[in-house]
N, C-alpha and C positions, 0 to 999 in steps of 0.2 A: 697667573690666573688666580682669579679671588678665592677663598676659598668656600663662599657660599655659591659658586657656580659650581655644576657637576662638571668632570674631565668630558671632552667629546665623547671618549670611549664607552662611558658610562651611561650617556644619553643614547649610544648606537645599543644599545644592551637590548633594547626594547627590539631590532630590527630583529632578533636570535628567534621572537613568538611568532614573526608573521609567516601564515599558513605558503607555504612554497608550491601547493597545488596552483592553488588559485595566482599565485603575486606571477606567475609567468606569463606573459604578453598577451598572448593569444588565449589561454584558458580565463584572465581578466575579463575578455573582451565577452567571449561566450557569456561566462558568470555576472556581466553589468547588464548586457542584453536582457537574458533571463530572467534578473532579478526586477526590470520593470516594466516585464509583460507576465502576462499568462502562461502562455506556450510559444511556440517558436517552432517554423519548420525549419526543416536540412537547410535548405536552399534560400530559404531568408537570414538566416545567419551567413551562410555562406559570402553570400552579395554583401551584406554588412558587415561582416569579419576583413573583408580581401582573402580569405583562407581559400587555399583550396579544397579540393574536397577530401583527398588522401589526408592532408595537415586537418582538416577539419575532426574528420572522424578520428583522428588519432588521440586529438585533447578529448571529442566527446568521450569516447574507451576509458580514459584515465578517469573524467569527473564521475561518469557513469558507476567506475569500480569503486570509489572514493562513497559511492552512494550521495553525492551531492546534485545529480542529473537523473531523472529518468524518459528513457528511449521510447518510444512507442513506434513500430513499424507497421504499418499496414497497404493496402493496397486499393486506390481510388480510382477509378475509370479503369483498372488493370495497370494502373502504374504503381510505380511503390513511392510512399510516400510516409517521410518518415518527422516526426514531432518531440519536440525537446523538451521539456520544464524540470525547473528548480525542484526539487525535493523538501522539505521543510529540514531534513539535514542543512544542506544544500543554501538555503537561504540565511538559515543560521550564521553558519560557514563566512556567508560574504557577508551580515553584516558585525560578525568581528574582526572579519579582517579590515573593514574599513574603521571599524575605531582603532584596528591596531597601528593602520597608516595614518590615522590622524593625530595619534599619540604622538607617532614618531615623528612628526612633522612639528607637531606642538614642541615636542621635547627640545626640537634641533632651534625654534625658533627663540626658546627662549634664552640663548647663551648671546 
């Protein structure tokens, strides 16, 4: 290995910053959704997640408490119905984490 190329481990160094809220599968999916609408019901994430709705609200809970999501429930026709958006935490959040995966991605490409 030359020595102006970094060791791979050197270059994975970068993977130690990315946020592990978000980089887990289903809490991605939420956080990509969100981040290029407005709002988002339960039930439209849901369809578009494949989540259920127990796994649903499980990652909502996390991002919620993380303050990167806020909930709003209320009640329309007498049903409940409940709406999602990004927080400007929240928003922050995902767009570091996406230069932090494009770093790493950069990084691993250049060797």
């Amino acid at each position: 290995m030359s020595s102006s190329k970094n060791a791979p481990s050197e270059d994975l160094q970068s993977i130690a910053g990315i946020d592990r809220l978000i980089h887990e599968p289903a809490r991605l999916m939420i956080m990509a959704y969100l981040y290029v609408v407005e709002s988002a019901d339960f039930l439209f994430l849901m369809h578009q997640t494949g989540l259920t709705h127990g796994n649903l609200s499980s990652h909502m809970s996390k991002l919620e408490a993380a303050s990167y999501i806020e909930v709003v429930k209320e009640f329309v026709t007498k049903k409940p119905h409940t709406m999602l958006r990004l927080t400007d935490k929240g928003r922050t959040a995902f767009r570091a984490y996406r230069q932090s995966m494009m770093q790493v991605l950069d990084d691993l490409s250049d060797n």
